[in-house]
C-alpha positions as CSV (number, residue, x, y, z in Angstrom):
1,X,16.9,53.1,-47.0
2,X,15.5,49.6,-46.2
3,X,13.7,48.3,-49.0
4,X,10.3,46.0,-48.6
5,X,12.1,42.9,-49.1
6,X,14.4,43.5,-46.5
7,X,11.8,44.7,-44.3
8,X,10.2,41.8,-45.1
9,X,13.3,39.3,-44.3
10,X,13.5,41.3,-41.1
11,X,10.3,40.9,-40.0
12,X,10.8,36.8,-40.5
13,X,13.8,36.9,-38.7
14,X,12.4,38.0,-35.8
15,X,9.4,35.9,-36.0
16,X,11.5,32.8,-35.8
17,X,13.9,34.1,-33.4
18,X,10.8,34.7,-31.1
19,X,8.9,30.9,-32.1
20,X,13.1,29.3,-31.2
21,X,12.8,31.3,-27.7
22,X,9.3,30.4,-26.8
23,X,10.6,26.8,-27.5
24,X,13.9,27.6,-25.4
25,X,11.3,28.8,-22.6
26,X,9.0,25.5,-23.0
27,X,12.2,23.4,-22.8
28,X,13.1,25.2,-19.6
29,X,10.3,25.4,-17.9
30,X,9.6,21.4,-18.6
31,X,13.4,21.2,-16.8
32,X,12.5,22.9,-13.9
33,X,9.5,21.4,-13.2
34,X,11.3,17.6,-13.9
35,X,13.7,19.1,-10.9
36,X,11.3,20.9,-8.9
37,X,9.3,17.2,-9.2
38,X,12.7,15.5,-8.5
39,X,13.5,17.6,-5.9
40,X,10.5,16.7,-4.0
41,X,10.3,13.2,-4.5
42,X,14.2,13.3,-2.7
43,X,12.7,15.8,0.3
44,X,10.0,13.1,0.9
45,X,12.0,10.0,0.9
46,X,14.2,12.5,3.3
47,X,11.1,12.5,5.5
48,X,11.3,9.0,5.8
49,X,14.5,8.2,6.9
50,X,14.6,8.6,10.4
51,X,11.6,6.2,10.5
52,X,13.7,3.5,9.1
53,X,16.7,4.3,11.6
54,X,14.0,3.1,13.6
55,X,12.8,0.3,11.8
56,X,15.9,-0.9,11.9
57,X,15.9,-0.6,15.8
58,X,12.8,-2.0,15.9
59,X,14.4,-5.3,14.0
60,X,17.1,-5.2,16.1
61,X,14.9,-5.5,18.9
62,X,13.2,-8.5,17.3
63,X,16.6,-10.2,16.9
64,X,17.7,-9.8,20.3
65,X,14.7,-10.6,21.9
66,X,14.1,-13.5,19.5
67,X,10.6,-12.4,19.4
68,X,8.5,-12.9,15.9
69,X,6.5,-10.7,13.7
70,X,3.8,-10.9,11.1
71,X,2.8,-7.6,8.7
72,X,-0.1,-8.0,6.8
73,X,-0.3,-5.5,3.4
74,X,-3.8,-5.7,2.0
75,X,-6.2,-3.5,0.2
76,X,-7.4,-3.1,-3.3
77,X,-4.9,-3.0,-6.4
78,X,-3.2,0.1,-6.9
79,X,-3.7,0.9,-3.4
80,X,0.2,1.7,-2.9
81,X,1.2,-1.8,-0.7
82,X,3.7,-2.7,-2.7
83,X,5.7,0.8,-2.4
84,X,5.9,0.7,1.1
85,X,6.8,-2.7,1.9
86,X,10.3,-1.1,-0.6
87,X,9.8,1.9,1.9
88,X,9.9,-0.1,4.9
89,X,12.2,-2.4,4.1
90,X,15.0,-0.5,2.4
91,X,17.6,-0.3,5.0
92,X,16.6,-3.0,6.7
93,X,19.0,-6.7,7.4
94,X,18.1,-9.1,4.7
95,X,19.1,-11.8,7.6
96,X,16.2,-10.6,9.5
97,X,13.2,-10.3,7.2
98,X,11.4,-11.8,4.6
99,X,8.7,-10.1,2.3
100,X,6.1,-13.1,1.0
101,X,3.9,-12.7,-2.1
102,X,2.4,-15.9,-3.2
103,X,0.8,-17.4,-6.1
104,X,-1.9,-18.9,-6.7
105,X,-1.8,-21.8,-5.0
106,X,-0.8,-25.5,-6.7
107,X,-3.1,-28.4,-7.2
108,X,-1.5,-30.3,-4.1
109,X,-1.7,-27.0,-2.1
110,X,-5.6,-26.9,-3.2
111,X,-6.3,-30.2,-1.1
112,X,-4.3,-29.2,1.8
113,X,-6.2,-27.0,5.0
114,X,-6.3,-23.3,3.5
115,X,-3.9,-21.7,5.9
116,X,-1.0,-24.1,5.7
117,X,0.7,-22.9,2.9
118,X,1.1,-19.6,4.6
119,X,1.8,-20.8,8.1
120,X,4.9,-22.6,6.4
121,X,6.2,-19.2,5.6
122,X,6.0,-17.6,8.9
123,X,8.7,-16.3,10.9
124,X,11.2,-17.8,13.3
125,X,12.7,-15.9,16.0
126,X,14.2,-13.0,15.8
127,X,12.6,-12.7,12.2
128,X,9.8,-9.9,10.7
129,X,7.7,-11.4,7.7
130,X,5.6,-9.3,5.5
131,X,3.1,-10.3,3.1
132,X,2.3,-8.6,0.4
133,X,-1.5,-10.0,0.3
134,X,-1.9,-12.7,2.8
135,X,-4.6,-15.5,3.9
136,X,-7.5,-12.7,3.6
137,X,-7.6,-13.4,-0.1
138,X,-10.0,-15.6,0.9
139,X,-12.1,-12.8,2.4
140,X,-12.2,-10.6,-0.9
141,X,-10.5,-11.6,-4.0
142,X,-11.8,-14.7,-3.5
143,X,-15.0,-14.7,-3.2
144,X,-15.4,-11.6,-5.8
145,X,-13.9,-14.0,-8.8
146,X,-15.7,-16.7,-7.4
147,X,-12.2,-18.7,-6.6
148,X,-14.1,-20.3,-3.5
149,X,-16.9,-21.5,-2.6
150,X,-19.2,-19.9,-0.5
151,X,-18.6,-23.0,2.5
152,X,-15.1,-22.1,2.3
153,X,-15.8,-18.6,2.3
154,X,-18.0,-18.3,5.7
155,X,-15.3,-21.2,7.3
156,X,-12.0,-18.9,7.0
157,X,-14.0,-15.9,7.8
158,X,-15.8,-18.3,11.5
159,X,-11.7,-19.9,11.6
160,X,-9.4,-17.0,11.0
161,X,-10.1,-14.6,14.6
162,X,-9.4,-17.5,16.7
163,X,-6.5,-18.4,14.7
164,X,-5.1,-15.4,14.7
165,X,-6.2,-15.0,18.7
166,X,-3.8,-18.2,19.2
167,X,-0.8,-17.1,17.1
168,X,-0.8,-13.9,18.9
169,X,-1.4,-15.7,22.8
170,X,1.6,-17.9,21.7
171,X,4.2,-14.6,21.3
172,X,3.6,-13.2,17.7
173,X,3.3,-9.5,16.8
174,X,0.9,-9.5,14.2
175,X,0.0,-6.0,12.3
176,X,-2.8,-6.1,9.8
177,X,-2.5,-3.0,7.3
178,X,-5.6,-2.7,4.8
179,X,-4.9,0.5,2.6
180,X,-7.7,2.1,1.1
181,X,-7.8,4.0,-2.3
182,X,-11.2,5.7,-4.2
183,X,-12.4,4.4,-6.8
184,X,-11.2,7.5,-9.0
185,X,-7.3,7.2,-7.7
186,X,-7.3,3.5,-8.4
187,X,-8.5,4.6,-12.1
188,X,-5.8,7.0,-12.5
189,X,-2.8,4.5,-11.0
190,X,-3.7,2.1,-13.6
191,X,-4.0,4.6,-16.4
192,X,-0.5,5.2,-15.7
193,X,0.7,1.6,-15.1
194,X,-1.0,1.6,-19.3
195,X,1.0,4.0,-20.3
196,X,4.2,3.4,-18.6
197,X,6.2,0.6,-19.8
198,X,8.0,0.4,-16.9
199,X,5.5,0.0,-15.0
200,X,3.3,-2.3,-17.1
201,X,4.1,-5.7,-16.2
202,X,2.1,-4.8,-13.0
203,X,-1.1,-4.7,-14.7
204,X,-2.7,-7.5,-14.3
205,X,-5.6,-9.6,-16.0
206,X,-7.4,-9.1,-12.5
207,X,-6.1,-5.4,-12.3
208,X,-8.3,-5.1,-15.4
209,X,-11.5,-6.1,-13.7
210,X,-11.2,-4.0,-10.6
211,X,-13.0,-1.2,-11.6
212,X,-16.2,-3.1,-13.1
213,X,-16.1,-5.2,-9.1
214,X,-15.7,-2.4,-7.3
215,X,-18.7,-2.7,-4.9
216,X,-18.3,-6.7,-4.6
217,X,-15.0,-5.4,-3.2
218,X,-16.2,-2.6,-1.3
219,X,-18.8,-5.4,0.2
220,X,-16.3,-8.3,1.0
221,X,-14.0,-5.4,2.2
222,X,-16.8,-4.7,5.0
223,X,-17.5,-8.2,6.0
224,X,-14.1,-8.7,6.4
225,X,-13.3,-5.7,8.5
226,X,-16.5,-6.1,10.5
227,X,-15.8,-10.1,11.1
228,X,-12.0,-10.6,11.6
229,X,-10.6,-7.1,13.4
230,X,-11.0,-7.3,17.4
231,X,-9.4,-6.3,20.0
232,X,-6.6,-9.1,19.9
233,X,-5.9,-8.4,16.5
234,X,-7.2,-5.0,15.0
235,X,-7.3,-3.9,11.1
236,X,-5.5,-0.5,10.7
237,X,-6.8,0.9,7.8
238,X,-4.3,3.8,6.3
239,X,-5.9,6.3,3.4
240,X,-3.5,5.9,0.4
241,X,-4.4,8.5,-2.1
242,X,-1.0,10.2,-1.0
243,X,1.0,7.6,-1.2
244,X,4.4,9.6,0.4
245,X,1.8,10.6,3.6
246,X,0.6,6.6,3.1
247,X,4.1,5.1,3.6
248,X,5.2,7.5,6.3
249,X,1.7,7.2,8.4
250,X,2.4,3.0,7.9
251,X,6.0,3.2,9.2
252,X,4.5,5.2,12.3
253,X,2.1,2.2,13.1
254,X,4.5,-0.5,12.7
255,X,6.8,1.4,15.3
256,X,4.4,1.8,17.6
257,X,3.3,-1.7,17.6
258,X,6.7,-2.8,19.2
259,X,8.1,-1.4,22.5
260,X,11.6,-1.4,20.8
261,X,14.4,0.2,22.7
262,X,16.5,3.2,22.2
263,X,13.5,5.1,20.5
264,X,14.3,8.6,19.6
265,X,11.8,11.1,21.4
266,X,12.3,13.9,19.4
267,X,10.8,12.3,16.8
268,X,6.7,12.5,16.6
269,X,5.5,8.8,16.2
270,X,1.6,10.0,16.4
271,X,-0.4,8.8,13.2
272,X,-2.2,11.6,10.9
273,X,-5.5,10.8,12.0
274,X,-6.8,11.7,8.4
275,X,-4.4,8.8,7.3
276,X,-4.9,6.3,9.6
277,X,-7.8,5.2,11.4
278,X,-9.3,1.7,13.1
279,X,-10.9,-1.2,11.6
280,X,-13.6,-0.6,13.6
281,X,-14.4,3.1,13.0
282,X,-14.1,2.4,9.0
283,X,-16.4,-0.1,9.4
284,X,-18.7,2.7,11.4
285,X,-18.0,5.3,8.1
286,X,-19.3,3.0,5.7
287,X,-22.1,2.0,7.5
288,X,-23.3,5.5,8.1
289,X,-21.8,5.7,3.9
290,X,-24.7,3.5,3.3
291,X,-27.1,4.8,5.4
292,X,-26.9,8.0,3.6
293,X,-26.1,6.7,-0.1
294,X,-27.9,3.5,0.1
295,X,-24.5,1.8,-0.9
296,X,-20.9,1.6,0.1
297,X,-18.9,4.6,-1.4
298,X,-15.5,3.1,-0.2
């Protein structure tokens, strides 16, 4: 017959045999859903590869054609540019492209006319160029951090449509991409640059200040959308809050901006119309934004 101590040992057993497989199952479940993450993240890269088979049809087509192209990346920080230029240019020739992400211009550069610096990196034949911001910081980082003056402002805002008119009368392709991201998502992304260390060297003095500039941004971001996309060269603006739908939806407008041969047909090169939409009809939601809000939401 048991006695109470050994009831009592018993019953403290099985308590911590029960606390070690509630930890087991914690440590499980945290497994699965690492590879149930995991596996996802693979089946959406998946999605994206026959895009780049195309791409790289696309730049093939460039090559033999000798014909050049310009992709503007643009948008707020944390708005997911920077992960699909990688996207886009994974697979892609080295040869053939170029990906452009300049400083802040040097005292020499200051004194020379605003656009030169970025006209010297532009393509040659053959050749695809993407910049990862471009000559529109003068239409909304600038001016928000008070980097230009307001002269130098309203003259690249009267100079840059007939510029860009000319480069693209004289053979280039140019694609302007602005991706937008809400306020909240923008919050979140650099919560978790913060807490990531390997992803906090992209967190950025300016990065910092964002958020408290957000509707100087959302301002300058209308101006410049209103002023500067026509029908020679448009703004695409592409929603970035899911940045795997963001990447794909990019891909599917850069394709389409290039009567490249060999296309495959069976593939569906039509843009989420939730994801992407014109210059011009964002700059008709923001207006009607206002109208209703008294301010700019986006």
């Amino acid at each position: 017959m048991a006695t109470g101590e050994n009831l009592e040992a018993e019953r403290e057993s099985k308590e911590e045999l029960r606390a070690e497989m509630k930890t087991l199952r914690k440590r499980l479940d945290k497994v699965q859903r690492r590879n149930t993450k995991l596996r996802r993240k693979q089946l959406r890269e998946e999605v994206l590869k026959p895009y780049q088979v195309e791409l790289l049809k696309l730049q093939l087509h460039l090559e033999t054609h000798d014909k050049r192209m310009i992709v503007l990346f643009e948008g707020r920080d944390a708005a997911g540019k920077g992960g699909t230029i990688r996207r886009v240019t994974r697979y892609m020739n080295e040869k053939h492209y170029r990906v452009v992400a300049l400083g802040k211009p040097t005292d020499a550069e200051r004194t020379q006319w605003y656009l030169q610096r970025y006209v010297a990196q532009f393509p040659r034949g053959g050749e695809m160029v993407l910049f990862d911001r471009s000559w529109y910081n003068r239409a909304m980082v600038e001016p928000v951090f008070e980097f230009c003056t307001e002269t130098e402002y309203n003259n690249f805002v009267r100079g840059v449509v007939g510029f860009e008119k000319d480069l693209v009368r004289q053979g280039t392709i140019l694609v302007k991409l602005y991706f937008s991201v809400t306020k909240k998502e923008q919050l979140r992304r650099f919560d978790r640059r913060r807490e990531d260390p390997l992803r906090q060297w992209k967190l950025s003095e300016i990065d910092m200040q964002a958020q408290e500039h957000w509707d100087d941004f959302t301002k300058f971001k209308y101006e410049m959308l209103k002023r500067t996309s026509t029908g020679h060269t448009p703004w695409t603006v592409i929603r970035s809050r899911d940045k795997p739908l963001a990447r794909l939806n990019a891909m599917k407008v850069l394709l389409n901006s290039v009567d490249y041969e060999n296309r495959d047909t069976s593939l569906d090169f039509v843009p989420d119309p939730a994801v992407v939409i014109s210059g011009a009809h964002e700059v008709e939601l923001m207006e009607a934004d206002r109208l209703r809000r008294g301010k700019f939401r986006m």
